[in-house]
N, C-alpha and C positions, 0 to 999 in steps of 0.2 A: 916326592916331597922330602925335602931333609932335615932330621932332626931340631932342628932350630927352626924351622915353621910349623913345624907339626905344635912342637910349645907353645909360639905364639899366640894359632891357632887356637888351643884348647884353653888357653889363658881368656883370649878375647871372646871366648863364646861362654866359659864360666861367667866371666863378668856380664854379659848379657845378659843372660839367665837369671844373674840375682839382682840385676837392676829392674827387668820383667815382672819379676815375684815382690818386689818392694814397692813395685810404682802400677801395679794390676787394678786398685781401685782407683786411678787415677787418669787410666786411659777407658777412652769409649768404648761402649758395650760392642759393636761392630769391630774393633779392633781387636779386641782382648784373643776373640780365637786364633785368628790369625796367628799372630804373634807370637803366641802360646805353640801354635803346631811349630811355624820356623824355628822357635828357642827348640825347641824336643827335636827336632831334625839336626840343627846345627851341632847338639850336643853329641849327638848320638854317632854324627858323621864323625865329629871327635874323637871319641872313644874307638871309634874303628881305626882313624888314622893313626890313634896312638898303638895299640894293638897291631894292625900293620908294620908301623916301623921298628916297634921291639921284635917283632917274629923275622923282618928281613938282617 
């Protein structure tokens, strides 16, 4: 991945993340886990890909 996806990347799953955490009592009880785990994977897989392209 190159540096400029990596950003976008972590940009567009931040902003997920805190549109999730602002709109939680707004979505269905049946969704809320869901969502909740992908946001936490997404984020996470972020922080690795940023961390990967600073070390290469």
């Amino acid at each position: 991945m190159g540096n400029e996806n990596v950003a976008i990347y972590a940009v567009v799953v931040l902003c997920l993340g805190a549109v999730l955490v602002m709109s939680k009592d707004k979505l269905p009880p049946r969704f809320r886990r869901g969502m909740a785990l992908t946001a936490v994977i997404m984020i996470a897989l972020s922080f690795v890909f940023i961390i990967s392209s600073l070390l290469s």
